[in-house]
Every structure is written in structure tokens, then in C-alpha cells.
C-alpha positions, -999 to +999 in steps of 0.1 A: -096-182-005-122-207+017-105-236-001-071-227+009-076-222+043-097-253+046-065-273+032-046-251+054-066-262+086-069-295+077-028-299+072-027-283+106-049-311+122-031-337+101+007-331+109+019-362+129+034-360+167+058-391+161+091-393+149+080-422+125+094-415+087+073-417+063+072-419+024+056-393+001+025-401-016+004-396-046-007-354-034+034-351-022+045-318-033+083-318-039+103-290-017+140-295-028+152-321-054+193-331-057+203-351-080+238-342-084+235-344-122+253-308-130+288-324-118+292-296-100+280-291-059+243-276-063+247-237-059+248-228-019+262-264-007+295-261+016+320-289+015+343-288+051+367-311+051+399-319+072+429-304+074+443-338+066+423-352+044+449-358+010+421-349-016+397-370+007+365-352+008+330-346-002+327-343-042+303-348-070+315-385-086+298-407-120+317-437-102+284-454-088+247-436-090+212-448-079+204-427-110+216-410-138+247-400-142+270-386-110+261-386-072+274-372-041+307-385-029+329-393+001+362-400-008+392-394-032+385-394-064+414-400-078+422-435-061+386-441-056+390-448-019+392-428+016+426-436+029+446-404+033+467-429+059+452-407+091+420-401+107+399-386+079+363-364+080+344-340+062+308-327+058+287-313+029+258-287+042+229-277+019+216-241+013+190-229+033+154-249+025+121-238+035+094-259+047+059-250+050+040-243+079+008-265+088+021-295+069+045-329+074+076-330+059+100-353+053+135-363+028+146-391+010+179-405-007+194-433-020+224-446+000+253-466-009+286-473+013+314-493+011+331-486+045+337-507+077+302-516+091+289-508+123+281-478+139+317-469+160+338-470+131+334-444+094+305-429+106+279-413+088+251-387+106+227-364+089+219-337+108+194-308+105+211-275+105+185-248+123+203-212+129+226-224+151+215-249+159+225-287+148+204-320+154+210-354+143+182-372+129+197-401+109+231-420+117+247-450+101+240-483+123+256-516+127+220-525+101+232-501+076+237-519+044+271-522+026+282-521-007+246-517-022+222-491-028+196-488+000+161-455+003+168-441+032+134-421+041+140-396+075+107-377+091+113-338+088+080-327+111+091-312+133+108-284+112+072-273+098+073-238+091+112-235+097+138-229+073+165-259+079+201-267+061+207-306+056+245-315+067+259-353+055+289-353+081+315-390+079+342-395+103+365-422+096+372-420+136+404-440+130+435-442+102+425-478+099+407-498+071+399-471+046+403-485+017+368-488+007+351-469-019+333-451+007+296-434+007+280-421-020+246-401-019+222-400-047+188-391-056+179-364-025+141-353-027+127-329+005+086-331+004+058-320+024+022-331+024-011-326+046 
């Protein structure tokens, strides 16, 4: 009991006050792990997609992976782009994940998008889901790689103690040059440490 509390107080003292991300280390302890490997949406994940969309939306896919077999993907599979000739968006939302109090958190995931760069245009935002409550902690940015696979590593902190939902959300914004493969997710780890 003395040693967990003094690993308890010492997380407490140790939990950072910046934004900063930050990349698990040797005493990490994995929260949540997706890897998309059952072909299948992992049980509690909600898919919204438009009412416009022409089989555009948010899917498991084996077309391109950072790992394995299938990742998470936006688009049709079927034609293996996201042109449903309109204005296209959708958004896949994790189940409920629990972080633990007293300690740093953050998420990781490999990131791969073949979409009109910048940040106006197909946008991509992850946002942390809270009750009600929606914030955006990660966007797409006119630095965002294209067409290959890039770690993109997002500080969770601040939702010590809470119990979040993770929400990928894309937005072509516009009916025009969609005929990318468009973005596929892969690899998702949720961590924590002192």
C-alpha cells in the first residue's frame, strides 16, 4: 500500500502543465490499443457519415496499413477514392476510454493521406469527445504529409482522470478534387505514464 501511494504521489507531482506531445517510454503502460486487425469497426466505435456520401465513409480497409493487415479508412471502398461528386464528410468516434488520475497521458497513430494538402481543403481534426463536450486537439496542416505514412503523437494530459471518446472527423469542404485515395488510420495506441 506505501508503494502505491508513493507512485501515486509522485505521478501527481510529475504530470506536465504544457500542451507539448510526448512519446511513451520504456515504464508506458498501454490504455487502449486499435489496430483495426478484426476487419470489423472495434466494438463501441460510431461511424456518421453524410447524407450524401455514395458509400463514401469511414470503414475498416487492407488497401494500405502502417501494419499488419487492414486499417481505418476514409473513403469508398469500392472505387478506392472519396468522390461522391458533392461535398463529402464523416466521422468515426471511439467508445468511452478511461484515463487514470494522477498521471500524463497521451495517443499515438500512424497517418497516411492522399487528399488535397493544406489545411482549408479535406480536412482532417481529431477531437476529444468529453460528455458533451467536444475539443479539437490535432488538425491536418498545410505540413501534413501526403501520400506517405507519418506518427502522429497528440498530448492527452489534461484528460487525467476523465473518461474521453476519440472522434477522427474529414470534411472534404468542397465537391472538388477528390479523387485521392484519401486518409487512412492505422496503429492507434492511448498510454499513460508518471
Amino acid at each position: 500500500m506505501q508503494n502505491r501511494r508513493q507512485l501515486l504521489r509522485r505521478c501527481r507531482l510529475r504530470v506536465p502543465t504544457s500542451s507539448t506531445a510526448w512519446s511513451p517510454g520504456a515504464t508506458s503502460a498501454t490504455v487502449a490499443t486499435f489496430d483495426f486487425e478484426g476487419n470489423v469497426l472495434p466494438t463501441g466505435w460510431t461511424v456518421t457519415a453524410s447524407a450524401i456520401s455514395e458509400g463514401v465513409t469511414w470503414s475498416i480497409f487492407d488497401k494500405r496499413v502502417s501494419g499488419g493487415t487492414y486499417s481505418l479508412y476514409y473513403g469508398n471502398v469500392a472505387t478506392n477514392d472519396y468522390d461522391s461528386s458533392l461535398a463529402n464528410d464523416g466521422s468515426v468516434k471511439s467508445a468511452d476510454i478511461t484515463l487514470a488520475a494522477g498521471k500524463k497521458a497521451g495517443l499515438r497513430f500512424w497517418l497516411y493521406m492522399d487528399t488535397e494538402s493544406g489545411a482549408s481543403y479535406d480536412t482532417l481534426d481529431l477531437n476529444i469527445v468529453e460528455g458533451t463536450s467536444s475539443t479539437n486537439v490535432w488538425s491536418k496542416s498545410s505540413s501534413t504529409k501526403q501520400e506517405e505514412w507519418q506518427e502522429i503523437v497528440v498530448d492527452l494530459s489534461t484528460y487525467a482522470g476523465k473518461t474521453i471518446k476519440i472522434d477522427f472527423a474529414f470534411d472534404t469542404t468542397d465537391s472538388f478534387s477528390n479523387t485521392g485515395e484519401g486518409v487512412y488510420i492505422d496503429d492507434l495506441v492511448i498510454y499513460d505514464d508518471c
